[in-house]
C-alpha positions in Angstrom: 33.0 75.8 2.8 30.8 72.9 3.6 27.1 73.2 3.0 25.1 72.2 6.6 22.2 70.7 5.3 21.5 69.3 1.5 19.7 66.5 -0.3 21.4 63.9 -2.2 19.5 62.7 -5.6 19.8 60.3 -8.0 17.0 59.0 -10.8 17.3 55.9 -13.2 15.6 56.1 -16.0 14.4 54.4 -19.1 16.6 55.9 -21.1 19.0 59.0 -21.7 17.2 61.6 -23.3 15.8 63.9 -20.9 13.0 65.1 -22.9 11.1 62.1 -23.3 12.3 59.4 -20.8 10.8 58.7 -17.5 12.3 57.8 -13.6 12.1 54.5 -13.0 14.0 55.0 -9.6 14.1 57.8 -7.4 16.1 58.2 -4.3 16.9 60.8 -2.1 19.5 60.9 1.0 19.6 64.5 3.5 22.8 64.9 4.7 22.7 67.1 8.2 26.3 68.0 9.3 28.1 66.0 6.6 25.6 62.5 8.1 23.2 60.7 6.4 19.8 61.6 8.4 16.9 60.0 6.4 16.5 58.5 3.3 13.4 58.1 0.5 13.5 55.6 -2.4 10.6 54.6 -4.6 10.1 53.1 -7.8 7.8 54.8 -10.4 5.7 53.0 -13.1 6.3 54.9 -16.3 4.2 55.3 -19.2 6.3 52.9 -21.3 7.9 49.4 -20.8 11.1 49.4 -20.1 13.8 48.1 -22.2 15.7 44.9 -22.1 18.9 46.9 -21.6 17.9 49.4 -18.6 16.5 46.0 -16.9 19.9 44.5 -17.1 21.7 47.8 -16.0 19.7 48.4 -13.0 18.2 45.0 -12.2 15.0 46.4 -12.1 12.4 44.3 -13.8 9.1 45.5 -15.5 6.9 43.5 -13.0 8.2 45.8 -10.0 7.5 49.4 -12.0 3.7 47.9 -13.1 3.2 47.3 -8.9 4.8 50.6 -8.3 3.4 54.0 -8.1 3.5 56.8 -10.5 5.3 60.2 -10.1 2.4 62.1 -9.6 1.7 59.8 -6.6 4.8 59.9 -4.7 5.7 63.6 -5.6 4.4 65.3 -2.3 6.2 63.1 -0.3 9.6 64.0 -2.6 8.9 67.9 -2.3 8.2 67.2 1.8 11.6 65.3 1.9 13.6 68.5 0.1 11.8 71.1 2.4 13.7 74.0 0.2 17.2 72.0 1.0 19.7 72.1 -2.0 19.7 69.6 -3.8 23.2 67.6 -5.1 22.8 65.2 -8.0 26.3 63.3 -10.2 26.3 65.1 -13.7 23.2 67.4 -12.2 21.7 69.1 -15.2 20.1 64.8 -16.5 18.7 64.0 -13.1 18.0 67.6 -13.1 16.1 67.9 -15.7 14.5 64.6 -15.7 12.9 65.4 -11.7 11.5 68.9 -12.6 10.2 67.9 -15.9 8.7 65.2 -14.1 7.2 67.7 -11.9 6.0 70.0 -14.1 4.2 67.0 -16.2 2.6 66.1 -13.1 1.0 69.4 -12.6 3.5 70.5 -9.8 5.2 73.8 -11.4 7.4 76.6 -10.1 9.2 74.5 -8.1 12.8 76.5 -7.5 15.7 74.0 -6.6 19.4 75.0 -5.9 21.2 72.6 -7.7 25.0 71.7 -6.7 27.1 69.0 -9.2 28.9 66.3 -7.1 30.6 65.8 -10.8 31.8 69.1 -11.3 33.3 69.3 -7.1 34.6 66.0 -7.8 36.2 67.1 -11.5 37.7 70.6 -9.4 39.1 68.4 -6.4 40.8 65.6 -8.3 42.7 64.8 -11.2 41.2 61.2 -11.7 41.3 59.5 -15.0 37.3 59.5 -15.1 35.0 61.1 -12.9 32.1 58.9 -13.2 30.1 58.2 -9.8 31.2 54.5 -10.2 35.0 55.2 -10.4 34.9 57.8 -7.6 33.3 55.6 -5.3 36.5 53.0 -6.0 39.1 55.6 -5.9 37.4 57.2 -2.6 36.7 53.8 -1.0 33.5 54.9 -1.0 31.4 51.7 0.5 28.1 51.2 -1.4 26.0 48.4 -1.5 25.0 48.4 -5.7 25.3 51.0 -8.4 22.8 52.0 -10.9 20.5 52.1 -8.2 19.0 55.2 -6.9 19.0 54.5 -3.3 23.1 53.6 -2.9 24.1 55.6 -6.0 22.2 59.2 -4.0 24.2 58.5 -0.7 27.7 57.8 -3.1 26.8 61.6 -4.7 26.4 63.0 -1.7 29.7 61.2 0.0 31.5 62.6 -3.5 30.5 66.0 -2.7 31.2 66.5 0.8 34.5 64.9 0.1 35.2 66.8 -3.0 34.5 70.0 -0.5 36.9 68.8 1.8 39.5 68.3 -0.9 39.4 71.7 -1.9 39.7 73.1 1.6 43.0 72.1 1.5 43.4 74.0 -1.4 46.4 77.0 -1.8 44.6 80.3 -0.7 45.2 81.6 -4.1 43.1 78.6 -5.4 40.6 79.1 -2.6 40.5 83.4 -3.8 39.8 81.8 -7.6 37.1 79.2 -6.6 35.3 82.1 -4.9 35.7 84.3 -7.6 34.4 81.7 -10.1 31.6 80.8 -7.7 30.6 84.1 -7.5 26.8 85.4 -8.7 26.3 81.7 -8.9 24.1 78.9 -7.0 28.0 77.6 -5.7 28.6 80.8 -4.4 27.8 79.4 -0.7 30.1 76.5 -1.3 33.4 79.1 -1.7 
C-alpha cells in the first residue's frame, strides 16, 4: 500500500480564498522509500501586501516577500523538484488549487498533478477529535520545528500520510477489500 516515491507540499498564503489570494510560502519535501530525500522552500513576493494577521500567523514579515522572488521566477525549479512525482498536500484541494492557479497565471498551463490528501488518510486511519495538521503532528509525536510554515508543515504532511498508510495496513481485510473498492477509478487507487 505505500506509495515509493511522492512529494510533500504545503503553501501559506495571504489569505483563504483560493481564487484570489497568493503563496507567500512554498515548500516542498520528496519522500523516497518513506525518507525525506531533498527539500525546496522559497518565499514569493505577491502582488499585494500582506495582512497584519497572516504576518502574525506565519511570522513572515512584508520586508522578506518584497526581497523575495515571484512565482513565475521560482516555478521551473518547483516543476524540476516534482519530476511527474504525486504530489501530497493537508486539506489538498486549497494548496491545490492555490499552486496550479499559480501556474497557470504564470503562463505555465497543462500541468497534470496526482494529488493525494494527507487529511483525508489521516481522517480514514484515525478517529481523532480534529484532524488538523497541527493536532496530528501532537497526537503522532510528530517532531517539527514551527507550524504555519511551509518548509516544516510539508515534511509533517508527508509524515501524516505515510503514517496514516501504515495505520490502515493494519486494517481488517474486509476494511482493506472496501478501501480498494472505494479507491477504485480514482487517483488513490495505487494507495489500496
Amino acid at each position: 500500500m505505500l506509495p515509493q516515491n511522492f512529494v510533500a507540499l504545503d503553501v501559506e498564503t495571504t489569505g483563504l480564498d483560493a481564487d484570489k489570494d497568493e503563496i507567500i510560502d512554498i515548500a516542498l519535501v520528496r519522500f523516497e522509500n518513506g525518507n525525506v530525500t531533498a527539500t525546496l522552500d522559497f518565499l514569493v513576493k505577491p502582488p499585494k501586501k500582506l495582512s497584519n494577521f497572516v504576518n502574525y500567523l506565519t511570522g513572515i514579515s512584508q520586508s522578506e516577500l518584497d526581497t523575495a522572488k515571484s512565482f513565475k521566477e521560482i516555478a521551473p525549479q518547483i516543476l524540476e523538484f516534482i519530476n511527474e512525482k504525486p504530489l501530497v498536500a493537508h486539506n489538498v484541494a486549497f494548496d491545490s488549487k492555490l499552486f496550479t492557479l499559480a501556474l497557470n497565471r504564470n503562463g505555465f498551463k497543462n500541468n497534470e498533478f496526482v494529488f493525494w490528501d494527507s487529511l483525508a488518510i489521516a481522517m480514514a486511519a484515525w478517529t481523532f477529535e480534529s484532524h488538523k495538521l497541527v493536532n496530528l503532528v501532537k497526537q503522532l509525536n510528530i517532531e517539527v520545528s514551527a507550524s504555519h510554515r511551509a518548509l516544516p508543515d510539508a515534511e509533517a504532511c508527508g509524515k501524516v500520510f505515510l503514517l496514516g498508510l501504515a495505520e490502515l495496513e493494519k486494517s481488517s481485510d474486509q476494511v482493506k477489500e472496501n478501501l480498494k473498492k472505494m479507491a477504485a477509478n480514482t487517483v488513490y487507487e495505487p494507495l489500496f
